[in-house]
C-alpha positions as semicolon CSV with decimal commas, in nm:
position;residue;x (nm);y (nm);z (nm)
1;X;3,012;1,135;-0,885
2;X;3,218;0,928;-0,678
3;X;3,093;0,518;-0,680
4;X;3,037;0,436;-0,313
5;X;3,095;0,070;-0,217
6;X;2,883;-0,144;-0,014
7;X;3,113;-0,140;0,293
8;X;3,035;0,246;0,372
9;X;2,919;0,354;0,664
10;X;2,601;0,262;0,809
11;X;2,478;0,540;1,042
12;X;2,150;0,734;1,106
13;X;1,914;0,647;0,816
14;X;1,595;0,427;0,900
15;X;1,474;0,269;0,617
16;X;1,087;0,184;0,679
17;X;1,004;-0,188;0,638
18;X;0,675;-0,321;0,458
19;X;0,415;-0,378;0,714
20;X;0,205;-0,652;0,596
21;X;-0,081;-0,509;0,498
22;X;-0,247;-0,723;0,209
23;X;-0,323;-0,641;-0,099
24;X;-0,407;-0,889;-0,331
25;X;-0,265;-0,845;-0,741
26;X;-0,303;-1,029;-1,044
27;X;-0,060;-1,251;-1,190
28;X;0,251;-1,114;-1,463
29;X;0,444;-1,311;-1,676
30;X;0,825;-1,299;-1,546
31;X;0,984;-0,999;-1,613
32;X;1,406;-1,015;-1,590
33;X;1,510;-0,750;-1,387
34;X;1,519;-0,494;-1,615
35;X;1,606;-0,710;-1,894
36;X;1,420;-0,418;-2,144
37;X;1,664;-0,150;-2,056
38;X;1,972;-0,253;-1,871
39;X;2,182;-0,501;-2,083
40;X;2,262;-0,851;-1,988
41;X;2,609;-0,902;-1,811
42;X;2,719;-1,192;-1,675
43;X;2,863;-1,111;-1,314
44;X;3,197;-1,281;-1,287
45;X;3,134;-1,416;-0,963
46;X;2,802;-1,474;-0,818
47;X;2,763;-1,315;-0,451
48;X;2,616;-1,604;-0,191
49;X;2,269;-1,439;-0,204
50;X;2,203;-1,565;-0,575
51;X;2,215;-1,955;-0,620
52;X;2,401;-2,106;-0,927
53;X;2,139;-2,166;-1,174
54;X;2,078;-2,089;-1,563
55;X;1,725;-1,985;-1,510
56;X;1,687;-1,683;-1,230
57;X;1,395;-1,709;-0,988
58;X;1,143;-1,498;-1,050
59;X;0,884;-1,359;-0,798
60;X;0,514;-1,476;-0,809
61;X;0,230;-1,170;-0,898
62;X;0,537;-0,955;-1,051
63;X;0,769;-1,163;-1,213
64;X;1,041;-0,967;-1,114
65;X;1,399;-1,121;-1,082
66;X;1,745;-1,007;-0,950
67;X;1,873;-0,821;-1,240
68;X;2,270;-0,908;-1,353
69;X;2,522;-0,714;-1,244
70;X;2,347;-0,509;-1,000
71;X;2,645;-0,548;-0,752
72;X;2,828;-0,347;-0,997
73;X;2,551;-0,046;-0,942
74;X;2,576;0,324;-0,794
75;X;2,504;0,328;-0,431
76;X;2,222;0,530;-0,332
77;X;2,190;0,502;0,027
78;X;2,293;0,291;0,339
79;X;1,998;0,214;0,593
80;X;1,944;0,110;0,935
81;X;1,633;-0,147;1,029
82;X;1,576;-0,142;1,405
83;X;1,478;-0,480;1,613
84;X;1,267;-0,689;1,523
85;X;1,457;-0,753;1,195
86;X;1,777;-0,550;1,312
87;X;1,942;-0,517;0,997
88;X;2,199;-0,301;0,792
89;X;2,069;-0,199;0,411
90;X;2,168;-0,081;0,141
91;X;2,008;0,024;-0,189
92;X;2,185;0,050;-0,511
93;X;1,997;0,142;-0,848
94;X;2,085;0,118;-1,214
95;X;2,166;0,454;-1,440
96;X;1,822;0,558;-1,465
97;X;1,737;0,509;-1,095
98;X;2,046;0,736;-0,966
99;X;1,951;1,003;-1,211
100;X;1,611;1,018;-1,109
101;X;1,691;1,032;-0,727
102;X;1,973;1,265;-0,768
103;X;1,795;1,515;-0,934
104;X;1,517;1,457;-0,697
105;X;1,217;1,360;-0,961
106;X;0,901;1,336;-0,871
107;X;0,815;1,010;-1,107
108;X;1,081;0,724;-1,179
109;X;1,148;0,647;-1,516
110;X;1,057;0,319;-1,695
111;X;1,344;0,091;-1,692
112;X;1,447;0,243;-1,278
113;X;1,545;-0,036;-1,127
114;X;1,593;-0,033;-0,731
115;X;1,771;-0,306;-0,538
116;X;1,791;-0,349;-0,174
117;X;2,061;-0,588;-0,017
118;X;2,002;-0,663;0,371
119;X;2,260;-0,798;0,609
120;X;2,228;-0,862;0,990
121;X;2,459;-0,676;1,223
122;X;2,783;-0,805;1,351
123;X;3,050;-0,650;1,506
124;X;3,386;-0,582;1,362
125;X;3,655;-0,789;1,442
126;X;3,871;-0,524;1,363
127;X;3,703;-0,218;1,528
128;X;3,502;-0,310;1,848
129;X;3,282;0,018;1,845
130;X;3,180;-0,068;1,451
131;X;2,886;-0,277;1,323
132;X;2,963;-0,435;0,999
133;X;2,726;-0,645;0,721
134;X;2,709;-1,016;0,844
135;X;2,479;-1,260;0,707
136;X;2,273;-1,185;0,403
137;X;1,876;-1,164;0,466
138;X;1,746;-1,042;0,147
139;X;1,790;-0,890;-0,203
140;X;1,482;-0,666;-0,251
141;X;1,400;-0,578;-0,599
142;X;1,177;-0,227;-0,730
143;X;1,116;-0,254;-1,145
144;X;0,986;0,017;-1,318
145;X;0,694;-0,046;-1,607
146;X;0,391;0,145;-1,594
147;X;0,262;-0,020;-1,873
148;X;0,317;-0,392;-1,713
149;X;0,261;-0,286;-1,325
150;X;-0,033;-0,033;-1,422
151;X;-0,215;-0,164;-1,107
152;X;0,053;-0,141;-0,869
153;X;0,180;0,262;-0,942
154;X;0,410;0,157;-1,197
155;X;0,643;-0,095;-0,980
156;X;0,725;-0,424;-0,992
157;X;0,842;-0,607;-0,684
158;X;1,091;-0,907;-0,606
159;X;1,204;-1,028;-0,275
160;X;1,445;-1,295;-0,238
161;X;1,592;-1,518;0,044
162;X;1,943;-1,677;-0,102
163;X;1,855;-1,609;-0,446
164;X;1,479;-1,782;-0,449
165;X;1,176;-1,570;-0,469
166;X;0,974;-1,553;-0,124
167;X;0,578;-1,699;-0,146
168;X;0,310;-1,487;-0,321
169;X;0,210;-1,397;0,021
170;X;0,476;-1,181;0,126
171;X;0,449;-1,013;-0,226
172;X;0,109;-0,917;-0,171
173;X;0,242;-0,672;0,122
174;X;0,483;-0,502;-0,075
175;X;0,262;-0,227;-0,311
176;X;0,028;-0,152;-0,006
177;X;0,312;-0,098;0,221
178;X;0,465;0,173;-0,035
179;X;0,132;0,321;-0,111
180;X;0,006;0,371;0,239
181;X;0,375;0,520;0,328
182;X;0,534;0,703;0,013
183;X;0,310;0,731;-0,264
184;X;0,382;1,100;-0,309
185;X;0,756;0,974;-0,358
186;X;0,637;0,746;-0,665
187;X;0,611;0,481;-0,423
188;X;1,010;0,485;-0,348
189;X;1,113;0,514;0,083
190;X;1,473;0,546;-0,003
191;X;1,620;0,902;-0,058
192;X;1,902;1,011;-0,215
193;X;2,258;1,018;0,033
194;X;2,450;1,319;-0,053
């Protein structure tokens, strides 16, 4: 299969955003990205959503951080997020994440690893009737342990704002979000772009 890069279209798909529901989860030790199944690489160059540090930020309840090397990753799909937050997405995953959404699985393997990188909209310079990635928002981050994140349907979650994990508050919305929307889908809103 063909690697897709970052800078592909953005047209049609809605990817739902986590409502903030509430639900409260107890406290894991820091898990690094998916430092038990996808090796550690050093990027070369850091992208300006990840600060310069030797020790990553990890979120609070999950422990989750931005894995290494995940801008090196198989596209998986593009997104669209109307107004309020009127963003373009897109979600890459590591080997065992596009093998499990290719083939359409109905559970994620341990060691999936989803990550979602979110951009405001700006128009091209070069192409007045295009919309183009402009300012990072976010780097969202899906780990999959169903021993460690029994509780929460297997997942871990991480979202970051320029490389720094967001409060424990805006954690707590993430698993209810996904279970009141996609649990059937192993928890997972983002489907496979052919």
């Amino acid at each position: 299969m063909q690697r897709l890069r970052i800078a592909a279209a953005f047209g049609g798909l809605v990817l739902l955003a986590c409502a903030a529901l509430g639900q409260h989860a107890v406290a894991q030790p820091p898990v690094h990205g998916a430092s038990e199944t996808v090796p550690r690489q050093q990027p070369a160059q850091q992208p300006p959503t990840e600060p310069q540090s030797a020790r990553p930020s990890a979120s609070p309840i999950y422990g989750v951080t931005i894995p290494p090397g995940y801008r090196k990753w198989q596209l998986i799909a593009p997104a669209e997020e109307a107004a309020p937050l009127d963003e373009l997405r897109v979600v890459l995953g590591n080997p065992e994440a596009v093998e499990a959404i290719e083939r359409s699985a109905k559970r994620f393997p341990d060691g999936a690893v989803l990550v979602k990188l979110a951009y405001k909209r700006k128009p091209s310079p070069d192409f007045e009737p295009a919309t183009i990635p402009g300012q990072p928002t976010t780097v969202q981050v899906m780990v999959k342990d169903s021993r460690r994140y029994a509780s929460t349907g297997g997942w871990g979650f991480g979202r970051f704002v320029g490389g720094v994990a967001v409060d424990a508050a805006q954690h707590q919305t993430c698993f209810a979000c996904h279970a009141a929307r996609v649990k059937d889908r192993d928890y997972v809103f983002t489907r496979f772009a052919p």
